[in-house]
Legacy VTK file of the C-alpha trace (Angstrom):
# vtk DataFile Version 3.0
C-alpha trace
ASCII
DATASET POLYDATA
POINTS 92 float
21.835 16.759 -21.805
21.178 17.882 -18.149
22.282 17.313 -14.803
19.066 15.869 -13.835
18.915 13.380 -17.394
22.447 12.106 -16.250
21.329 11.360 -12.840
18.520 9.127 -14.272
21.045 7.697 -16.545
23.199 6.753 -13.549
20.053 5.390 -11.750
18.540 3.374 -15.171
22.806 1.527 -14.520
22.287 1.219 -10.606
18.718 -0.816 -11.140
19.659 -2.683 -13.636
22.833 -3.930 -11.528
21.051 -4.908 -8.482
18.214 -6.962 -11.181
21.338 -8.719 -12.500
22.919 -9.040 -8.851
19.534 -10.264 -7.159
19.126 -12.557 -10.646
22.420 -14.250 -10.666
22.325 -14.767 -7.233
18.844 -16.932 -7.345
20.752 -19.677 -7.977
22.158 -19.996 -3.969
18.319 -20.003 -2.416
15.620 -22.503 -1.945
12.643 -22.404 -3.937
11.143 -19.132 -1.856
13.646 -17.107 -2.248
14.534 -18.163 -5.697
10.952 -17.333 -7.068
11.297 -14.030 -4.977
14.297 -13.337 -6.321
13.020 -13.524 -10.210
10.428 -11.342 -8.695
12.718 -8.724 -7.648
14.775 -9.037 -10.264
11.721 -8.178 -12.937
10.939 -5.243 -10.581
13.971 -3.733 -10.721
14.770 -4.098 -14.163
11.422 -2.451 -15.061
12.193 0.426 -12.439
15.488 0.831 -14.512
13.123 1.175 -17.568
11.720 3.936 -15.760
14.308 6.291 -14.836
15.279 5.750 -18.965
12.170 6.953 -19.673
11.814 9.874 -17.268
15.659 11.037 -18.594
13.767 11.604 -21.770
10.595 13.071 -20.488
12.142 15.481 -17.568
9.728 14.331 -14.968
8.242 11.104 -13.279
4.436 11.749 -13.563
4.566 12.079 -17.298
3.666 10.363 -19.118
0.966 9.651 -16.800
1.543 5.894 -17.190
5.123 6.510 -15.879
3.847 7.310 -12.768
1.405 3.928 -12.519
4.608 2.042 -13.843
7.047 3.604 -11.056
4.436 3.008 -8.300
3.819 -0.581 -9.104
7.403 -1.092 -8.835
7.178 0.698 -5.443
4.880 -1.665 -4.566
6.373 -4.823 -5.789
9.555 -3.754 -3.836
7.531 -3.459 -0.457
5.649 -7.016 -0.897
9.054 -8.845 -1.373
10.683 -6.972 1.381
7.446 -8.430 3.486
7.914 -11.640 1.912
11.164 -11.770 2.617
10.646 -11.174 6.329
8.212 -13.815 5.958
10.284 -16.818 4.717
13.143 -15.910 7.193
10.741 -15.714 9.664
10.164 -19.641 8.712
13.616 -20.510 8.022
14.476 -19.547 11.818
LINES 1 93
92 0 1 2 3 4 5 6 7 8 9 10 11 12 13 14 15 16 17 18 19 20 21 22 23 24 25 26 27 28 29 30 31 32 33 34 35 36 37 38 39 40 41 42 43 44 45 46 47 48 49 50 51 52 53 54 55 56 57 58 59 60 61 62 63 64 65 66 67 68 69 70 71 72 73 74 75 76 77 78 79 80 81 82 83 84 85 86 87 88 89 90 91
């Protein structure tokens, strides 16, 4: 095994600790930022999936797929971070 599968390893533990975090901690918001919360969760888990699959592959763009998956996560990360701006925009 490599330095750079190990890394990805590491990573694949980080992600899936801040889905669990962001998941158990749902339970403390109101409805907004419980369903974002689910939302992040799911993304981060997924993103966790990723770096699992790129410690077996050597690289993020291939499987070609692993690239769409990693950039929809991307995305999903930016549109709650905007949501989230959003609802405590409302809340204050």
């Amino acid at each position: 095994m490599n330095i750079a599968s190990i890394f990805n390893y590491c990573e694949a533990v980080l992600w899936f600790t801040i889905a669990l975090t962001a998941f158990l901690r749902r339970k403390n918001a109101n409805v907004k930022l419980t369903k974002l919360a689910i939302l992040v969760s799911i993304s981060f888990f997924f993103f966790g999936i990723s770096d699992l699959i790129e410690a077996n592959t050597g690289a993020w763009w291939r499987p070609w797929w692993l690239l769409v998956l990693k950039a929809l996560c991307i995305l999903s990360f930016v549109t709650c971070w905007y949501k989230y701006k959003q609802i405590n925009k409302e809340n204050n």
